[in-house]
C-alpha positions in Angstrom: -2.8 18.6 -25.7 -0.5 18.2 -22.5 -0.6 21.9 -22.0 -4.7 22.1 -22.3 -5.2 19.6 -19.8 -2.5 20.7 -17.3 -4.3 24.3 -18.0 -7.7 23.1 -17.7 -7.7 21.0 -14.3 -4.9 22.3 -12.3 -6.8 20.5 -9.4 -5.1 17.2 -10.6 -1.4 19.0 -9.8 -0.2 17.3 -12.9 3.0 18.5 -14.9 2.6 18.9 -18.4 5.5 16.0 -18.3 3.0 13.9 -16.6 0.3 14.4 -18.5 2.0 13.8 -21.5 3.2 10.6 -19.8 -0.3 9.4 -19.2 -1.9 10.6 -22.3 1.2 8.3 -24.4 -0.4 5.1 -22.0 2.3 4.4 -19.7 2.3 2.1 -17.3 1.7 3.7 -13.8 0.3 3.3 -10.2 -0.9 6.6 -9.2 -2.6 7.0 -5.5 -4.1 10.0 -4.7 -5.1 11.7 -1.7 -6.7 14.9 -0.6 -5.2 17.5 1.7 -8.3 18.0 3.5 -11.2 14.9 3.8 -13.4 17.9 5.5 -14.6 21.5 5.9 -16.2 22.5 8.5 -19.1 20.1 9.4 -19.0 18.2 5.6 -16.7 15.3 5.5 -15.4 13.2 2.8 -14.5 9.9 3.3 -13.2 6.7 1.2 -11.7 6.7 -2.5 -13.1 10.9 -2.0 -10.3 11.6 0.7 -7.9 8.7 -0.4 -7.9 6.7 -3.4 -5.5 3.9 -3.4 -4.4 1.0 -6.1 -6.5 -1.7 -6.3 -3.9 -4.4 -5.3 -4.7 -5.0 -2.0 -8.6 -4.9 -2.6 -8.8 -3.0 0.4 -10.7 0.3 -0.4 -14.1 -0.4 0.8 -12.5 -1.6 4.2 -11.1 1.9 4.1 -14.4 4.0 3.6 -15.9 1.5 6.3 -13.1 2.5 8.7 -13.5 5.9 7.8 -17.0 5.9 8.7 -16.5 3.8 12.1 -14.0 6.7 13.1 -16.1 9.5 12.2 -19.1 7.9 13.4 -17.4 7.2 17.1 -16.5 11.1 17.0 -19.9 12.3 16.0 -21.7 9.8 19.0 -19.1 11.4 21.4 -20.6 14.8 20.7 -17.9 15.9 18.8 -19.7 17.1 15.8 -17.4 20.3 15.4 -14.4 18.4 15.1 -15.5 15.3 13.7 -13.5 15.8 10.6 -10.3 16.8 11.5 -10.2 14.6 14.2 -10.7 11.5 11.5 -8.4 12.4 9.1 -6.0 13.0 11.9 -6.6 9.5 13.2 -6.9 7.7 9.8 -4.5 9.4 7.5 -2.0 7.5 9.1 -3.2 4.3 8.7 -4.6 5.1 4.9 -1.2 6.3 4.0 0.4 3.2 4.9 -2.4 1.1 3.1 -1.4 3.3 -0.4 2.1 2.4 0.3 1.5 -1.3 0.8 -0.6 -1.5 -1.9 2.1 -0.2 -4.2 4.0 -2.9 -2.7 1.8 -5.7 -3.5 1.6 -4.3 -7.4 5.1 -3.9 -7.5 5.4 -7.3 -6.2 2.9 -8.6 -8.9 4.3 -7.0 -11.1 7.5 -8.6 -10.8 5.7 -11.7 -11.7 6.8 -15.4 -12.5 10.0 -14.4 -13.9 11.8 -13.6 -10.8 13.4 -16.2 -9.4 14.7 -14.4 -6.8 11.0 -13.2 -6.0 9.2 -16.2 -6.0 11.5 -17.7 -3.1 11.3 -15.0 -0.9 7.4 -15.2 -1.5 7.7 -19.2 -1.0 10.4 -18.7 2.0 8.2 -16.6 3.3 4.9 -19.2 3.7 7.1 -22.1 5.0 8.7 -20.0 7.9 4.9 -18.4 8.7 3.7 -21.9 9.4 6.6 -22.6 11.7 7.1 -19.5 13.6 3.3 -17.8 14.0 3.1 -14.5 13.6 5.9 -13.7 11.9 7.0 -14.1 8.4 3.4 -13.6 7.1 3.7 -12.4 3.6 2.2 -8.5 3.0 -1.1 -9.5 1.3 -2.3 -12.0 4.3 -0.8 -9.4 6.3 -3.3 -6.8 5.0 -6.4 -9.2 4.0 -6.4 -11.9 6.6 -5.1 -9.8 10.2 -6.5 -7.4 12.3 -5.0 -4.7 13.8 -2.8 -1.7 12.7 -1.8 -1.5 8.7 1.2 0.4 10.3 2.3 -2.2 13.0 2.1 -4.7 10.3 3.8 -2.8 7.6 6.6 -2.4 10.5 7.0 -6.1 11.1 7.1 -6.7 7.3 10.3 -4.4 6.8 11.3 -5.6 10.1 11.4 -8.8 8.7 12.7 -8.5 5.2 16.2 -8.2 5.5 16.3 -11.9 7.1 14.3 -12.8 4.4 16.6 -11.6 1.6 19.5 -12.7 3.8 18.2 -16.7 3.6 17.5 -16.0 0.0 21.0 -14.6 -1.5 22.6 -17.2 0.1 20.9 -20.0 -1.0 21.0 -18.0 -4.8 24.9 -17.8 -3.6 25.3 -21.2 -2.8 23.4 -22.3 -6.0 25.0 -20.3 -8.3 28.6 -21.8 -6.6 27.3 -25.2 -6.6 26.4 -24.7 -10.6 30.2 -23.1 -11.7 31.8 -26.1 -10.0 29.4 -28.7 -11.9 30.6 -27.0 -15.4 
């Protein structure tokens, strides 16, 4: 059955392993992304060029995006190159959205259990409120800011190693606090 399907729609540039992968139900975030959102004067735009997780519910601001870039190259009489002139200005910033909103799944995904997770997701809100503009977790980052996906991806990783920092040693600390109480 893998074989048929990987024969069938080589478009999807699936390995049989793959498809046998997603045909037994596993669990897996997939984005996808074309290698060309145009040819010639057509133009595709949205989930068509680059479908992303839903995770971050962020895909229609994508396609709008999309259209405000293509739309601002068309009105400046650049109807030739309209195309490859917005997927060279947006692929960046749609690329980084993908990646975030693997992030944010990955993050759900971790989920209740994770002790170490929720702090640095708590940690994270109480330092936001006292030092604006930084600290903001990647969800409010994404859903609640303007500006560049990339600039705020940037401060996010920027940021995370002081995060995780403050976290291990108050798991460190803990963790001594609870061998000397035994």
């Amino acid at each position: 059955e893998a074989q048929v399907i990987t024969c069938l729609c080589p478009e999807l540039r699936l390995s049989e392993e793959e498809t046998c992968l997603a045909l037994k139900g596993v669990d897996e975030v997939r984005v996808v992304e074309s290698d060309f959102w145009y040819h010639h004067r057509a133009v595709v735009i949205g989930d068509a060029a680059h479908a992303i997780t839903p995770f971050l519910g962020q895909g229609a601001n994508a396609a709008l995006e999309d259209s405000a870039v293509l739309a601002g190259h068309i009105l400046a009489g650049d109807l030739d190159y309209a195309g490859s002139r917005m997927q060279a200005t947006r692929r960046p910033e749609t690329q980084c959205l993908a990646r975030m909103a693997v992030a944010h799944y990955e993050d759900l995904r971790a989920g209740m259990s994770d002790r170490r997770n929720l702090l640095s997701r708590d940690l994270r809100a109480v330092l936001a409120k006292h030092f604006p503009g930084h600290f903001h977790p990647l969800y409010n980052r994404v859903a609640f800011e303007t500006g560049s996906l990339q600039e705020a991806e940037s401060a996010f990783i920027r940021e995370e190693p002081q995060i995780l920092e403050i976290v291990s040693t108050l798991f460190d600390e803990f963790d001594t606090s609870a061998q000397g109480e035994a």
